[in-house]
N, C-alpha and C positions, 0 to 999 in steps of 0.2 A: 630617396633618389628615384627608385620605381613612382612614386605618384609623380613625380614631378615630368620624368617620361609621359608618362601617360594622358596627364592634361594637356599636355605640351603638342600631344598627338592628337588629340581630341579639335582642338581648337581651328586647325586647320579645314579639318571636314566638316564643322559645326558651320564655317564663315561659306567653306565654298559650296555649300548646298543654298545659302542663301543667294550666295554672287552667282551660281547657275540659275535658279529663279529666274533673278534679275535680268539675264541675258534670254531664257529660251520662253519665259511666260510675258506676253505683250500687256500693257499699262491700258485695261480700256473698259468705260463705263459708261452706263446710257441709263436713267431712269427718268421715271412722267408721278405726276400727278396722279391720284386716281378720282380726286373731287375738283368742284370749281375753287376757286383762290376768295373769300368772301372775306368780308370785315379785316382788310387787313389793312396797318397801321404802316409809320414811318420805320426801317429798320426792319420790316419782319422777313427774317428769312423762309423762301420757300422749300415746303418740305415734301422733295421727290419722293414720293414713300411707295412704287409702284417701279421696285428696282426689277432690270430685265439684263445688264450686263454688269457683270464688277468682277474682272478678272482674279484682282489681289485682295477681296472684302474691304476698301477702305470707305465705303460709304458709313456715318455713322447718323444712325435711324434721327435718334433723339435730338438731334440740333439740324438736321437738313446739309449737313456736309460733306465732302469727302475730304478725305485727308491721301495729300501722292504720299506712293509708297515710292519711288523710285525718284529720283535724279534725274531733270530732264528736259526736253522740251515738247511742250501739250498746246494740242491743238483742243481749246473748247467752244464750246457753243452750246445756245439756249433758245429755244423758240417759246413763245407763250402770246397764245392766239386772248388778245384783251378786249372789254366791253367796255369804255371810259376809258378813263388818262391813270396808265399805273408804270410810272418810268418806272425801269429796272435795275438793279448794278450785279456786273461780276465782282465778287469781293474776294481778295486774296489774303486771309491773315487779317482782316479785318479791315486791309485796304481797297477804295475801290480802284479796279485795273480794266473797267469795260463797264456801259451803258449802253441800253436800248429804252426807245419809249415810242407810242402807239404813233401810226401814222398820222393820226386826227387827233387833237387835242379834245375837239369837241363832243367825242365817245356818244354816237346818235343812234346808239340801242345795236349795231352791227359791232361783231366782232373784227377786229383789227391784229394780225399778226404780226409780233414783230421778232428778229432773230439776230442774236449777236454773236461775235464769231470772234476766238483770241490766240494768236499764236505766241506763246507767254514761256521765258524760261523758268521752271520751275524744280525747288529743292524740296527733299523728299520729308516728309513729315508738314509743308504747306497742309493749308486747310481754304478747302474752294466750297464759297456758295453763290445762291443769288439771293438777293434780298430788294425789296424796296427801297427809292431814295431817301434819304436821308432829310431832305428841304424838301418833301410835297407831301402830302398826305392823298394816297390813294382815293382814287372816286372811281366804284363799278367794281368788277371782277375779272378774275383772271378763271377764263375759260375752260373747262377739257368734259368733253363731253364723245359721242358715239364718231362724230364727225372729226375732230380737232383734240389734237392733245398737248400741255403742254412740259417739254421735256429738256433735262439739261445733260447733255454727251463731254466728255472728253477723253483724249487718246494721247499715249507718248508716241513720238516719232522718232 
């Protein structure tokens, strides 16, 4: 009867330290590139590996994603400053939920920036990247150098 107590009382402060979390620590992350975007293919997700915000760690290294930790509504966005034709997509879960692609099709050695921007409801354990489309095969690269960087933010509101 005493363990049963006990657990009983445990469980309570085990949840509400996380539900305090959840209320007093804000949802928000911003990482870049730290190299140019080269040889990339149909599908390849970009890997921000040059992380500078992640409030809750949900960035995970080894696939270029992050995963919300929270329930909610996020405001994201992606700028990536390109040299050629590299449409992009925001992919949510493996869906795409947002596109961008360079101003010029015709990529004539200047870089072209382009920035996509998603006010998206989102449930907690999603998984957000950007990758290349799916119907082109990339020509050129994706930029970030002393001048230009390029980076993918999102924030709960």
């Amino acid at each position: 009867m005493r363990a049963a107590v006990f657990v009983t009382l445990l469980l309570p402060l085990c949840c509400w330290s996380y539900h305090y979390k959840a209320i007093s620590t804000p949802v928000a992350f911003h990482a870049c590139l730290t190299t140019n975007g080269n040889s990339l293919g149909r599908l390849h997700v970009l890997p921000f590996d040059r992380v500078i915000t992640d409030t809750w760690e949900g960035y995970i290294r080894h696939s270029g994603s992050y995963r919300i930790p929270v329930t909610g509504v996020y405001v994201i966005t992606w700028v990536t400053p390109v040299v050629g034709n590299i449409p992009l997509e925001l992919v949510i879960n493996g869906q795409q939920r947002g596109r961008t692609a360079p101003a010029s099709p015709k990529g004539e050695g200047k870089s072209q920036t382009t920035t996509g921007v998603a006010v998206l409801f989102l449930y907690g354990r999603d998984v957000v990247s950007i990758r290349t489309h799916p119907d082109f095969h990339p020509v050129g690269f994706i930029a970030n150098n002393k001048w230009q960087d390029s980076c993918l933010s999102l924030w709960r509101i």
